[in-house]
C-alpha positions in Angstrom: 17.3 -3.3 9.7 15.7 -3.3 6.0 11.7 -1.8 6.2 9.6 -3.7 4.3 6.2 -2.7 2.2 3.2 -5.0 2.1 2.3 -6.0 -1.3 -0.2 -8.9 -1.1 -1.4 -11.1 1.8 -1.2 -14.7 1.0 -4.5 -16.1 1.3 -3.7 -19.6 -0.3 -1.9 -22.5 -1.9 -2.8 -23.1 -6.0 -2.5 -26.5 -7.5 0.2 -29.2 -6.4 3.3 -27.1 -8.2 3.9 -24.8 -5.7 1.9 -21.5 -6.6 0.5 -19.3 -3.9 -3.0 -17.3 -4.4 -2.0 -13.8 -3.4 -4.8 -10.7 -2.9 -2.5 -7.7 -3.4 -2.2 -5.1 -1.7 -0.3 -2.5 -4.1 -1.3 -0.3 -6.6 1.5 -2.1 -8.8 0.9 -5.5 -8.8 1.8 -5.4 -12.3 4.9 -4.8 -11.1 5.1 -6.7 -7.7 4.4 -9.9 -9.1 6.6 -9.3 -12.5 9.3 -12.1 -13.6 12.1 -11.9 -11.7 10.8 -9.7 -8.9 12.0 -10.0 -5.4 9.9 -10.6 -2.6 10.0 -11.6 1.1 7.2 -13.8 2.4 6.3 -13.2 6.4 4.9 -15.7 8.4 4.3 -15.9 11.8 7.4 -16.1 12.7 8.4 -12.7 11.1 11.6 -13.8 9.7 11.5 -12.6 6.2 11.8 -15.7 3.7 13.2 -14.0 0.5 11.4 -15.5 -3.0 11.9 -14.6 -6.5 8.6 -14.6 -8.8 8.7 -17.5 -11.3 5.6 -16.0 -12.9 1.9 -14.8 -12.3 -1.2 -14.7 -13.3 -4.4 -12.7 -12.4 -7.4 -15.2 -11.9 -10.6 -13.6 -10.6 -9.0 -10.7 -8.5 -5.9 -12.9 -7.2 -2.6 -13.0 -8.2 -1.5 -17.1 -9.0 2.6 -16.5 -7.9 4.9 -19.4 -8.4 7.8 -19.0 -7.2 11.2 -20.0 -8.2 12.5 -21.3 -5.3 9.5 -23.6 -4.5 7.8 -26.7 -6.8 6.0 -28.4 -4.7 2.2 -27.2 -2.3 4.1 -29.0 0.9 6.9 -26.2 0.1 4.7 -23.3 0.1 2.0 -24.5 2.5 3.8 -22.9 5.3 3.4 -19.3 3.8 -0.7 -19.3 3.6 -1.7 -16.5 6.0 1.7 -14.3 5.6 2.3 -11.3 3.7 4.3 -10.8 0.5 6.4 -7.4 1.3 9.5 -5.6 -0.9 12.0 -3.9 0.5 11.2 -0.3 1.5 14.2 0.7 -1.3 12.7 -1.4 -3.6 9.2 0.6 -4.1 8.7 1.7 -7.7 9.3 5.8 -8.5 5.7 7.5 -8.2 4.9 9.9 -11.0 5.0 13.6 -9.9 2.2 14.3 -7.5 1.7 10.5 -6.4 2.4 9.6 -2.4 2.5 6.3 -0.4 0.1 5.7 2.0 2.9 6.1 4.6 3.8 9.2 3.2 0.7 10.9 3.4 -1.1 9.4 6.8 0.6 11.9 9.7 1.1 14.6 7.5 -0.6 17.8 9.1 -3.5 19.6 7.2 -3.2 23.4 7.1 -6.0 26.0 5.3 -4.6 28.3 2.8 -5.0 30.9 5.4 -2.3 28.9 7.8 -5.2 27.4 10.0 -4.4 23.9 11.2 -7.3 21.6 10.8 -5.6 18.5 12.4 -3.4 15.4 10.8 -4.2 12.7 8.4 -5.4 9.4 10.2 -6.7 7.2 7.4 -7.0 7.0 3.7 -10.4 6.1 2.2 -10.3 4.6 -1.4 -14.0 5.2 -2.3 -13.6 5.2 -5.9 -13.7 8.6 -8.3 -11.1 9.9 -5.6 -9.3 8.8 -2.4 -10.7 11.0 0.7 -8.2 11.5 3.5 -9.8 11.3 7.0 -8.3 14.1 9.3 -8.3 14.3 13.0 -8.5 18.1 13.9 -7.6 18.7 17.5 -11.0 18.2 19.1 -10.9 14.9 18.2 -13.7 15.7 15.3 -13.4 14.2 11.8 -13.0 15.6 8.8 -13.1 13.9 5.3 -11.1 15.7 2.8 -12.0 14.4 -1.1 -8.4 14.0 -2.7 -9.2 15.9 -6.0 -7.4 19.6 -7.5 -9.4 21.9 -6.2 -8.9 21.1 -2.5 -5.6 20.0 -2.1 -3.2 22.6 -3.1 0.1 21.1 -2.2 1.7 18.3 -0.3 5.0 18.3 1.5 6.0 15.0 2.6 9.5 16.2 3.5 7.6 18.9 6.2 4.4 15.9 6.6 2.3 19.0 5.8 -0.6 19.0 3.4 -2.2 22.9 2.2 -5.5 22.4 1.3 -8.5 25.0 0.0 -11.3 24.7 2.7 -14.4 24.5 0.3 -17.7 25.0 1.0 -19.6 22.3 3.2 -16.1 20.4 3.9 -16.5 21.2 7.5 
């Protein structure tokens, strides 16, 4: 069975012709919501309703999708609620040193000295930098700021992170 990746949850219908309002949920909605990108629209139902975009525009923090398939709002009413996924084989090539989310939450953090501090819960998207939220056995956590001079290298083969423990981290 494919995997699918979330991409934008469909919080509405636009207009009479058929266009959904779409918040996304991607750092590439650029490239989500392109011409001629596939989609798959989830409802309820979870049966995965494959779409192609028509085009899209940004309007105040939303992505205005129409979609090829569809030209009417009674077509696309049925979608307002669902998600807008790709395929897992579809996500676009990261940059050297980029990660998922799914890549990096799980992945055990370990001290340059080989301590284990605990695993990657959450991911925080603050602003400057993301801060990863780490679990360490006690059930304590820890916040990790995502920046150079902590994290030292990341593994996602292994799901291990190295970081430097600075001062006042803990």
């Amino acid at each position: 069975m494919a995997e699918f990746m979330n991409v934008g949850k469909i919080v509405n219908t636009h207009g009479i012709r058929g266009e959904l309002r779409i918040m996304p949920l991607t750092d590439f909605p650029e490239v989500r919501f392109a011409k001629n990108a596939e989609l798959f629209l989830f409802t309820s139902d979870n049966r995965p309703v494959p779409v192609t975009v028509e085009s899209a525009r940004l309007h105040k923090n939303m992505y205005i999708v129409r979609l090829k398939e569809y030209g009417n709002i009674n077509e696309v009413e049925k979608f307002k609620g669902g998600i807008a996924k790709v395929s897992k084989e579809n996500l676009a090539e990261l940059e050297e040193g980029e990660y998922y989310f799914h890549q990096i939450v799980g992945c055990a953090v370990i001290t340059e000295d080989g301590e284990t501090l605990g695993s990657i819960t959450e991911i925080l998207t603050p602003g400057a930098n993301d801060v990863w939220v780490v679990k360490t056995p006690a059930g304590k956590e820890v916040l990790i700021p995502v920046i150079d001079d902590v994290v030292l290298d990341v593994d996602v083969e292994q799901k291990q992170v190295k970081i430097h423990l600075m001062e006042g981290l803990l």
